[in-house]
Each structure stands twice: as structure tokens, then as C-alpha cells.
VOMARBA-34087 format. One record per residue (C-alpha): residue in three letters; x negated, y, z. Coordinates in steps of 0.001 Angstrom, whole numbers, padded with zeros to 6 digits, always signed. Example, Ala and Ser with C-alpha at 12.3 -4.5 7.8 and 13.67 -1.06 7.14 Angstrom:
2
ALA-012300-004500+007800;SER-013670-001060+007140;
END
This chain:
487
UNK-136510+274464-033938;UNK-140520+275113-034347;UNK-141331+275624-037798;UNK-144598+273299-039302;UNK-146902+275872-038658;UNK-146057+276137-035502;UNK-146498+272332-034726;UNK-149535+272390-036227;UNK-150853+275820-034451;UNK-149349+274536-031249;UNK-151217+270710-031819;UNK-155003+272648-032684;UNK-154675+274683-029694;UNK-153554+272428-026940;UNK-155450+269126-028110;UNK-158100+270240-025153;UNK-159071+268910-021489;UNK-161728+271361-019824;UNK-161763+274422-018176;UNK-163378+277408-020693;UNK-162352+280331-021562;UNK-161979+281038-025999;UNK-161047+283493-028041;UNK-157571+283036-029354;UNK-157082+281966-032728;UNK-154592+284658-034467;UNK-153098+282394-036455;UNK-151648+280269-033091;UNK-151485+283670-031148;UNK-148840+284960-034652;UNK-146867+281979-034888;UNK-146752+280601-031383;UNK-146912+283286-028987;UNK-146331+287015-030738;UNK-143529+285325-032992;UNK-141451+284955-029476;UNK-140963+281072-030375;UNK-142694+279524-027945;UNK-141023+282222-025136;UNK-137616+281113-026793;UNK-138698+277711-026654;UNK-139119+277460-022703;UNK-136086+280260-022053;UNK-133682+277849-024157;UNK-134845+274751-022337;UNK-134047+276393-018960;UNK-130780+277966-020326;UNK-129876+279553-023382;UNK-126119+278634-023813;UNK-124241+277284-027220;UNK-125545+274958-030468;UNK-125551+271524-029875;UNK-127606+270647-027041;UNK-126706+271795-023692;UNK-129939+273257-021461;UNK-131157+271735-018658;UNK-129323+274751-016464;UNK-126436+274561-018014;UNK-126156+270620-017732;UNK-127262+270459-013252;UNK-124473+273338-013382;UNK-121555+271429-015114;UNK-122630+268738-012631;UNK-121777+270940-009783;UNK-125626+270604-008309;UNK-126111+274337-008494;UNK-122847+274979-006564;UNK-124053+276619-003166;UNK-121123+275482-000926;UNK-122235+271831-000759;UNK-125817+272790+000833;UNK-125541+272603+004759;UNK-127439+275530+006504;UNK-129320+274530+009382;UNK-127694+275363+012460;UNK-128974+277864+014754;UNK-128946+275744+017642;UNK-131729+273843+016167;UNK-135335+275416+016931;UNK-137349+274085+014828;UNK-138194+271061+012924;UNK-141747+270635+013285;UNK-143236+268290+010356;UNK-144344+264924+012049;UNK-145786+261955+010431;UNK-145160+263472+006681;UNK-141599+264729+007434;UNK-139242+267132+008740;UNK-136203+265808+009540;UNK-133787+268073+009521;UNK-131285+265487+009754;UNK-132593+262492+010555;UNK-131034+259577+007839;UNK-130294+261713+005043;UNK-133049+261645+002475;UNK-131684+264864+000805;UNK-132546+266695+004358;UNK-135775+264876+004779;UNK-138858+267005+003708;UNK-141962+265836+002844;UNK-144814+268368+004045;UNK-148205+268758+005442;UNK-148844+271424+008248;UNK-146175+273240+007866;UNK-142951+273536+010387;UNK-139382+274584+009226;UNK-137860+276733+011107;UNK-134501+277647+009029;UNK-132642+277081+005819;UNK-129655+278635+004756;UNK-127442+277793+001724;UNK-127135+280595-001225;UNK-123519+280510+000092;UNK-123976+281429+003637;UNK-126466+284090+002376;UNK-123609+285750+000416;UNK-123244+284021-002847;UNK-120505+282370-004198;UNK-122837+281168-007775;UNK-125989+280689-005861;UNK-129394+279790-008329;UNK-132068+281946-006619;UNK-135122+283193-008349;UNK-137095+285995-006951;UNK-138283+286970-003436;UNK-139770+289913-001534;UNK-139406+291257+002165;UNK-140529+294486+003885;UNK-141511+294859+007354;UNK-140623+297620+009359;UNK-142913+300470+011383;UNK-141556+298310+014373;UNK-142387+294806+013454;UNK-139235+294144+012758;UNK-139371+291377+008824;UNK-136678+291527+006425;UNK-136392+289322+003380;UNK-134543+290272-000016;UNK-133537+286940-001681;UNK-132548+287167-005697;UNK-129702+285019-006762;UNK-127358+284858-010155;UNK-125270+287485-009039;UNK-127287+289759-006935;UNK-129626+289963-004350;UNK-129101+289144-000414;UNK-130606+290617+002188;UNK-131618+288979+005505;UNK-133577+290188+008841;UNK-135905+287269+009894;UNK-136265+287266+013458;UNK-138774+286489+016290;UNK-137330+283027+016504;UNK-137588+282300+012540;UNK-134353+282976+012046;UNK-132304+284096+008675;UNK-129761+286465+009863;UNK-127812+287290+006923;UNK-127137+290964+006541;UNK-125452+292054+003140;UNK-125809+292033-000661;UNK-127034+294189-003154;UNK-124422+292674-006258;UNK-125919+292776-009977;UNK-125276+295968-011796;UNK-121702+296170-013158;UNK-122064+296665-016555;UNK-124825+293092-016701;UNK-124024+289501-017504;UNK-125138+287073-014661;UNK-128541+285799-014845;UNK-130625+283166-012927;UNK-133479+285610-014151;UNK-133884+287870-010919;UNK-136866+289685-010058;UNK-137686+291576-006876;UNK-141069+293607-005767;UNK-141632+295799-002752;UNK-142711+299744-003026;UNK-142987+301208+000544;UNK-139450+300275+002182;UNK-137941+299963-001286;UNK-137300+296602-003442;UNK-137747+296677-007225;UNK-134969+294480-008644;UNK-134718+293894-012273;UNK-132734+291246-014173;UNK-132917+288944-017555;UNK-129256+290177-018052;UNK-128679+292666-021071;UNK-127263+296014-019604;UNK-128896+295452-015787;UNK-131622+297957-015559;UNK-133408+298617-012883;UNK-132283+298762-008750;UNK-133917+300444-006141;UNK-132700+299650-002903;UNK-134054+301328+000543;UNK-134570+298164+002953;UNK-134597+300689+005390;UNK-130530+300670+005268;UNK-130784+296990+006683;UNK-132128+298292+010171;UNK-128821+299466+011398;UNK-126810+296648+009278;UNK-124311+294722+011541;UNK-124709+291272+011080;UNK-120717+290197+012764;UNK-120354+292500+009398;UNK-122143+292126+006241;UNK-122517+294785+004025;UNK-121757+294706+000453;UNK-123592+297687-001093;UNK-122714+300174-004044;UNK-124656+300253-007022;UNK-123308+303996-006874;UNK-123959+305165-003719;UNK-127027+302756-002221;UNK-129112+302879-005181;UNK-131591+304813-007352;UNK-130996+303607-010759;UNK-133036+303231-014234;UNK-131284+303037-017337;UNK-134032+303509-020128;UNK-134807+300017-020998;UNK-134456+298766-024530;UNK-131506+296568-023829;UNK-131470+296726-019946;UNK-133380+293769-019310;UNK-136723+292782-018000;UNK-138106+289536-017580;UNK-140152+290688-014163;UNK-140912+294211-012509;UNK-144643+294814-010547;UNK-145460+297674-008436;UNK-148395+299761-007572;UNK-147673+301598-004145;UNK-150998+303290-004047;UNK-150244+305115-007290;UNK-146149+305261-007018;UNK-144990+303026-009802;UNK-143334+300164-011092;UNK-143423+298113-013878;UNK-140899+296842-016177;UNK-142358+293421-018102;UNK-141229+291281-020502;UNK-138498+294291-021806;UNK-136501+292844-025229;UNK-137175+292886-028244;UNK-140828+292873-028921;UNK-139443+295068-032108;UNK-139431+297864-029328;UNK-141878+300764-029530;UNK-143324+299286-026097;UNK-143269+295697-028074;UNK-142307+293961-024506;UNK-145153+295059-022779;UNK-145850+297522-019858;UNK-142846+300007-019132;UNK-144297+301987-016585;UNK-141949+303528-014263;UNK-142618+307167-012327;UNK-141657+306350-008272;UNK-142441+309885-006708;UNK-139426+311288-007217;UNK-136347+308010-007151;UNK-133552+311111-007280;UNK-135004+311433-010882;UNK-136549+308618-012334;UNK-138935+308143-015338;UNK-141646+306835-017805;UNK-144733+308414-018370;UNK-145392+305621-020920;UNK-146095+302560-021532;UNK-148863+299415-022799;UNK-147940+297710-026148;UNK-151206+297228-027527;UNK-150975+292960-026640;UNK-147175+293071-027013;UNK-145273+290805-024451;UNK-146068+290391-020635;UNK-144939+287890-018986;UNK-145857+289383-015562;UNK-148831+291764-014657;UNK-150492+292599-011273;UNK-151426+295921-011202;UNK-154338+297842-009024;UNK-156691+300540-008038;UNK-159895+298380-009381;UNK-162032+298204-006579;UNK-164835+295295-007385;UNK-168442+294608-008948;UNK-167366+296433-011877;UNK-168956+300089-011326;UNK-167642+301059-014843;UNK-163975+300670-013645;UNK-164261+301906-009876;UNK-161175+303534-009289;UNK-159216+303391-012285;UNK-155639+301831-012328;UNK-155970+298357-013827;UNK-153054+295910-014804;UNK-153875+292256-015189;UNK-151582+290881-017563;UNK-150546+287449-017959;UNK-149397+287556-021834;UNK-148111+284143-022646;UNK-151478+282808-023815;UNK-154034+285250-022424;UNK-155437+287250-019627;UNK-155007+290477-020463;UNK-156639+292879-018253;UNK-155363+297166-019386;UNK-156896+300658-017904;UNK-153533+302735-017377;UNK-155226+305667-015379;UNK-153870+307260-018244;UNK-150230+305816-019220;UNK-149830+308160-022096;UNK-153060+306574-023646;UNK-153518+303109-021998;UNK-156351+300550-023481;UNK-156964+297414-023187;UNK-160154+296658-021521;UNK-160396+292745-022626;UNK-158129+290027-024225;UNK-159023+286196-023284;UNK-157429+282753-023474;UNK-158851+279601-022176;UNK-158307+275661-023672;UNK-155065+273962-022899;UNK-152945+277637-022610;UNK-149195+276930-023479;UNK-147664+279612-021534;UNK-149989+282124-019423;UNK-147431+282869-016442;UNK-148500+284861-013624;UNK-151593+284968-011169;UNK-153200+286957-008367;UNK-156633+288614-007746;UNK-158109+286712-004596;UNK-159159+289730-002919;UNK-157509+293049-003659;UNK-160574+294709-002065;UNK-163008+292568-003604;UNK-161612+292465-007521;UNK-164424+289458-008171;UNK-162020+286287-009388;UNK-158206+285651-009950;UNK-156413+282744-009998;UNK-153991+282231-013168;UNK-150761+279594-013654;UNK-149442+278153-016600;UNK-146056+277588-016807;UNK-145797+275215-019462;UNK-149195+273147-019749;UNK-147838+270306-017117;UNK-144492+269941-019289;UNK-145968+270308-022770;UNK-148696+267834-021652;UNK-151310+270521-022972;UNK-155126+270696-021741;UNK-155823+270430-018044;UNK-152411+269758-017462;UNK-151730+266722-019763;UNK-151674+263908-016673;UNK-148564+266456-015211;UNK-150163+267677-012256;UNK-150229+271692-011720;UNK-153495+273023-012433;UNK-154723+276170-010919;UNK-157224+277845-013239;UNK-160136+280259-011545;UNK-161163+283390-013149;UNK-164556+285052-012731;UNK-163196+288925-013729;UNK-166672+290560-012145;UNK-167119+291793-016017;UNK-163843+293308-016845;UNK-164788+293166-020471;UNK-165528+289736-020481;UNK-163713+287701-018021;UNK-165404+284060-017675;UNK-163191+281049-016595;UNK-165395+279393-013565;UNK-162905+275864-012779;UNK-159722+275375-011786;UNK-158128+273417-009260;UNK-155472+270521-009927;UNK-153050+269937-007515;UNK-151750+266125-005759;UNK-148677+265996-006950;UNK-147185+266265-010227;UNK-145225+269218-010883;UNK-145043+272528-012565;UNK-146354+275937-011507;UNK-144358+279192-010964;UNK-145457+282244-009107;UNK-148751+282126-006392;UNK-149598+284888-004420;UNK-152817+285108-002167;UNK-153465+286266+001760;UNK-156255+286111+003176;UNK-158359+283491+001999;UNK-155013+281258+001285;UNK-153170+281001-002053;UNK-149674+280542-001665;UNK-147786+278448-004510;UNK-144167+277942-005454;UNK-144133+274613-007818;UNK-141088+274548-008324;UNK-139982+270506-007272;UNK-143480+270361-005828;UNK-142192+273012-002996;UNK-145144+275345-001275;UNK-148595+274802-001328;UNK-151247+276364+000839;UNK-154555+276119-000880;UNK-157268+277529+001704;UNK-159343+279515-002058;UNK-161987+281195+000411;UNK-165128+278783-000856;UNK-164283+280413-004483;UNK-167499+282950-004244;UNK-169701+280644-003190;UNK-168173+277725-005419;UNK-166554+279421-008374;UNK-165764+275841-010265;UNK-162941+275233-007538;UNK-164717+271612-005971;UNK-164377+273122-002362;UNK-160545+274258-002941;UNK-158669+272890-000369;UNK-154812+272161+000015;UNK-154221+272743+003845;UNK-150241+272505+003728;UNK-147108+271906+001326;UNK-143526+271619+002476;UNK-141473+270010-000086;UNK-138234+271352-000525;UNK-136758+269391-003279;UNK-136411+265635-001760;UNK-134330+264546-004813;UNK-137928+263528-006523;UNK-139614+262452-003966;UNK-139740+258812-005126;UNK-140955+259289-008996;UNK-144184+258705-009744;UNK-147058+260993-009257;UNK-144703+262616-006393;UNK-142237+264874-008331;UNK-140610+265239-011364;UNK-142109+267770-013922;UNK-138902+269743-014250;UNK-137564+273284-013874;UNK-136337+272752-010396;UNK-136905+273504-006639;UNK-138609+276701-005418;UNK-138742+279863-007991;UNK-140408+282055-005340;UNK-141410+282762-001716;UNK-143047+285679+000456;UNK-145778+284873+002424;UNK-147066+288386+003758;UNK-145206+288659+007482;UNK-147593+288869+010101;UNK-145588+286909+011956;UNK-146438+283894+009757;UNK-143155+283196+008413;UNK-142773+282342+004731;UNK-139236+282632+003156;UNK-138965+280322+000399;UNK-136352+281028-002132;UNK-135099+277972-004014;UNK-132601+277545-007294;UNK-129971+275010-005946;UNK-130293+275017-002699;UNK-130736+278315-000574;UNK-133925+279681+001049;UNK-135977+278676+003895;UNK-138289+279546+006677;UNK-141732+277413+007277;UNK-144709+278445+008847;UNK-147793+276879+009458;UNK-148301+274167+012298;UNK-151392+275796+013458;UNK-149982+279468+012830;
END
């Protein structure tokens, strides 16, 4: 239950419908955002177990639609299923295997079960590919994480399972990033921790054999969270570190924020510090800042996304970390994750929020996912320049960006391809165009607006193969393999 001052904080903040960037007001940021209510608001919609009212999770799991044996795989016999005339049929009469998508080809899916899982729920996503070409994919689910090889034909050939630490709870809360030929897992679960696992093992993996490896003998291991959990991990390959977000409870001494984690030696992990000044991150990409900024050239920056702000932190120094600025925008209800558009180039960012389609907040109020753009030229004062709002209605989860193209996971909505390259010469986001989606969630495909604005569909997906393929990792279902028509 939100207290009255919470309503009313959360009513002033949210009665808004433009895209500009404001200082937050404390007395919202106290009782909203740094009290953890509005965090526990979302986490116990999604999930949190017991009282009287059953979460949404828990509810589409008593009814069986998160159990992974029902899903049918696509059969390797089939090529591909190239999207004609709005759909891909993957079998032709059955509206539950009929995709609605734009430009984009499928060329697998496999069910949670037949990647190893007998709970399914998958979350996050990350693959490696090898000094010989060859792409692998790690796909988080409740009880651990799978591991597939993707092949030349677009192909998910199952390979083995990483299963959650022992000593943790299952939790639909996965998380997975890459560090050279390494995956970062960390976990919602109390007691999890943090995995390390060495895709390179996968290259001699038999798949007539699966492997199910040891989280004592395949691993390097982290113990020294607060409780064990995170809520996401980031990496930073130039430098050789990860990052623990989101670590419980914000009573810590790192308050939730950045746990920085030392990756040159895995035999003996640790943490040279960590970033509590703007307590809890929700997620965080972190950098060598190379950009217009000539203050900042070189230093290690983290852009945070802290539940109602973009927080951008200098951690050259992660014994003495500051934050550089601290900036919200009208409409925020739950700052989520974003991406620079050009690593190279650090000039804008895009930014999602998780929450502003579902609480009906801002830009998002009509339900339709809005993409918000970031001019970040000026670390110390980041400007918001427009946004873009997407076709069908929906909520947004994780984007990444490749070359010119943002790639989005909205959740019922499936993946979106915006083509994002007009953003320096047309900042306000009026020459962002979508150039595919591939709906993977046909169970909404007749409400209005084009999709329900619910916590389902696609958590995740990794669009950085050369090859072209994207593995998209879904809750319910399983993950898939699209790629581009044109690719």
C-alpha cells in the first residue's frame, strides 16, 4: 500500500506530457523512489508471493502458461520462416504460432524446455563469439542459465546448463553480461552471488550430450554481496570489471548502488569499491568516456539509470567515485535502462522507462512505449532533446544499440529495430525510424492499440553477431532466432 504522500508525490510528478528534462523534487525522489516503494511497488506486481492478492507471475504460473513443456520448438527441418504479408507462419492455422513482424525472418525457436529447463520464465540474454566465428548464446531462465551454439544456418543447438547457485531460491530475476569469453550472471535470489562462466568450455561441448556444469568446478564465484542478490550486473572489458546493481537493502554501506567488481584476477575475486552517493541503480552502462566532453576524455564513466534519473558517475577512481550530474525528465515513473548511441561518439543516449506506459505517467499516458533521447555532450548537464513513441502499445524493457540501429525488447510488443542514425542531425527524434519488429507474443495481438500493456513476452535479446542473428529470450515461451529480411 502507498502511503498519502506518496499518492500525492507520485500525482505532482507524473501529471506531465512533454519531453524536458527537471530537476527532481526531493520530496517525490524521498518518498517515491529512495523510500524503495515505488521499486516494491512494480517487483510485487510482477511477483512478490503471499498477502492477499496473488501477482500477476504468480497467477499465469498457477494457470500453467509459464510451464515450458507445452511450447513446440520449431523443428529443424524447417529453414526458415521468412515474414510475408505481416506474418510468419510458423504453423500455418494456429494463431499462437502466427507472428506478426515487419522485416524480420525467423529462423528458430526453441521452448525453455528443450533448452534445458524444466521451470522455464527466461529473463536475461548475452552470447560471445568465438576467435573463429563460431556465436554462442547464454539464455537466463528461473533456474539457471542455458547455453546454446547458434549456427551458420540460424540454428539453436542446445549445449548445457549453468544451474542457479545451490544455496539461492529460484528467481525469474536473471541477469547475464559478457567480459571477454566470460558471462556475468547474477540473480534476484537471496544467497546467489555472482557466476562467472568461461563460454569458451562450450567449444568442445557435445551436443548428443548436454552438459550440466558445477558451480564448484566450472565457475569463478563472488560471495560478498549484502544478501547475495543483485537486480542486474554490467561490465567494462576495457577496464576488467563488473558491476553488481540494484544489491539489497539500500540500508547497505553501498545503499544499492554500484558494487564494482575486480576481473583481472577471477582465481581471486574482489571490490575495490563501490558508488552510493544516488543510492539504488537499476542498471548502469559503464565506459571509457570518449565524446565532446574534453573534461572527461578518458575517464571511466557509468551511466546510471536510478529509478527516476539519469545518473551519470566518474569511477576512474572506485575508492572515491563522484557523481558528475543527477537529472530527471517529466513523466519519469521508473528510469530502467538505456544505451549510449555511439560508444565512440559519447554525444546522446537513449533511456526506457519501465513503468510510464503502465502507470499512464507523462509521455507514456496513451500506453505506447516511448523512447526518450538524451543530449549527454555536457556531462554535467545532460539536456533531454525528444523522444520517440513507438506503434504499438506496450511496455519497454532493455534496448541496446549497433550501429546506427536500436534494438528493443517490449516485452508483448516483441523486437523493434529503430534505424536512431538521424539523432545528430535531428536530436528531437522526428526522423526515428522503426525498420522491423517481430512479435513474439501473438496472445495480444487483437487488443487495441496492438498489445496489451502487461509484464509479458520478451525480457531480453542479443543483437551483436555479425552474422545478423538476434536471439530473443522470452518469459513463457523459449527463445528465438530472427534476423533481418534484408540482412
Amino acid at each position: 500500500m502507498k502511503s498519502s504522500l506518496q499518492l500525492a508525490a507520485l500525482a505532482a510528478f507524473c501529471n506531465y506530457a512533454s519531453a524536458k528534462e527537471i530537476e527532481m523534487d526531493p520530496e517525490v525522489d524521498a518518498a517515491l523512489f529512495k523510500s524503495g516503494a515505488r521499486h516494491q511497488q512494480i517487483m510485487s506486481t510482477k511477483e512478490t508471493r503471499g498477502g492477499e492478492q496473488q501477482s500477476f507471475w504468480a497467477s499465469r504460473r498457477e494457470a500453467g502458461i509459464f510451464s515450458p513443456s507445452q511450447y513446440k520448438s520449431m523443428s529443424a527441418d524447417v529453414d526458415v520462416v521468412p515474414c510475408t504479408d505481416g506474418l510468419a507462419k510458423l504453423t500455418p492455422g494456429d494463431p499462437n504460432y502466427e507472428f506478426k513482424c515487419s522485416g524480420i525472418d525467423l529462423y528458430d525457436f526453441q521452448s525453455h524446455f528443450d533448452l534445458g529447463s524444466t521451470v522455464g520464465e527466461g529473463a536475461g540474454s548475452w552470447g560471445w563469439t568465438s576467435p573463429d566465428g563460431r556465436e554462442f548464446v547464454a539464455v537466463a531462465q528461473q533456474d539457471g542459465t542455458s547455453f546454446s551454439e547458434v549456427s551458420a544456418a540460424g540454428k539453436l543447438i542446445y549445449l548445457g546448463r549453468l544451474p542457479q547457485y545451490p544455496d539461492a531460491q529460484p528467481s525469474l530475476w536473471r541477469e547475464i553480461k559478457g567480459y571477454k569469453s566470460y558471462v556475468v550472471i547474477g540473480s534476484e535470489a537471496v544467497d546467489h552471488g555472482i557466476q562467472i562462466f568461461d563460454m569458451a568450455k562450450l567449444l568442445d561441448a557435445d551436443p548428443a550430450a548436454p552438459a550440466t556444469y558445477s558451480n564448484e568446478d566450472d565457475i569463478y564465484y563472488w560471495n560478498e554481496l549484502p544478501t547475495g542478490r543483485s537486480h542486474n550486473v554490467v561490465t567494462n572489458e576495457e577496464k576488467d570489471y563488473a558491476v553488481a546493481v540494484g544489491a539489497q537493502p539500500r540500508t547497505s554501506a553501498c545503499a544499492s548502488g554500484l558494487i564494482f567488481i575486480d576481473l583481472t584476477d577471477l582465481e581471486n575475486l574482489s571490490s575495490p569499491g563501490c558508488a552510493a552517493q544516488d543510492g539504488y541503480v537499476h542498471d548502469a552502462q559503464c565506459l571509457v568516456y570518449r565524446g565532446p566532453d574534453a573534461k572527461y576524455d578518458g575517464a571511466d564513466i557509468c551511466y546510471g539509470y536510478n529509478e527516476d534519473t539519469l545518473t551519470i558517475y566518474d569511477v576512474t577512481d572506485k575508492e572515491n567515485t563522484t557523481v558528475i550530474s543527477r537529472i530527471s525528465y517529466e513523466g519519469a515513473s521508473y528510469t530502467h535502462q538505456g544505451w549510449v548511441l555511439d560508444t565512440q561518439n559519447q554525444h546522446y543516449l537513449l533511456l526506457d522507462d519501465e513503468y510510464d506506459e503502465y502507470d499512464g505517467a507523462g509521455l507514456g499516458s496513451e500506453g505506447f512505449p516511448i523512447t526518450y533521447i538524451w543530449d549527454v555532450s555536457d556531462l554535467e548537464n545532460p539536456k533531454q532533446t525528444g523522444y520517440y513513441q513507438a506503434s504499438r502499445k506496450g511496455i519497454d524493457h532493455n534496448q541496446f544499440v549497433n550501429n546506427g540501429l536500436a534494438f528493443q525488447s517490449n516485452y508483448g510488443g516483441g523486437l523493434h529495430i529503430l534505424d536512431v542514425s538521424s539523432i545528430p542531425e535531428d536530436p528531437t527524434g522526428k526522423s526515428v525510424k522503426e525498420v522491423g519488429y517481430f512479435d513474439i507474443y501473438p496472445e495480444d495481438d487483437e487488443v487495441e492499440g496492438g498489445g496489451e500493456i502487461e509484464f509479458v513476452g520478451t525480457w531480453s535479446h542479443y543483437p551483436y553477431f555479425k552474422s545478423g542473428y538476434i536471439v530473443i529470450n522470452t518469459i513463457e515461451r523459449g527463445a528465438y532466432v530472427v534476423k533481418r529480411s534484408e540482412a
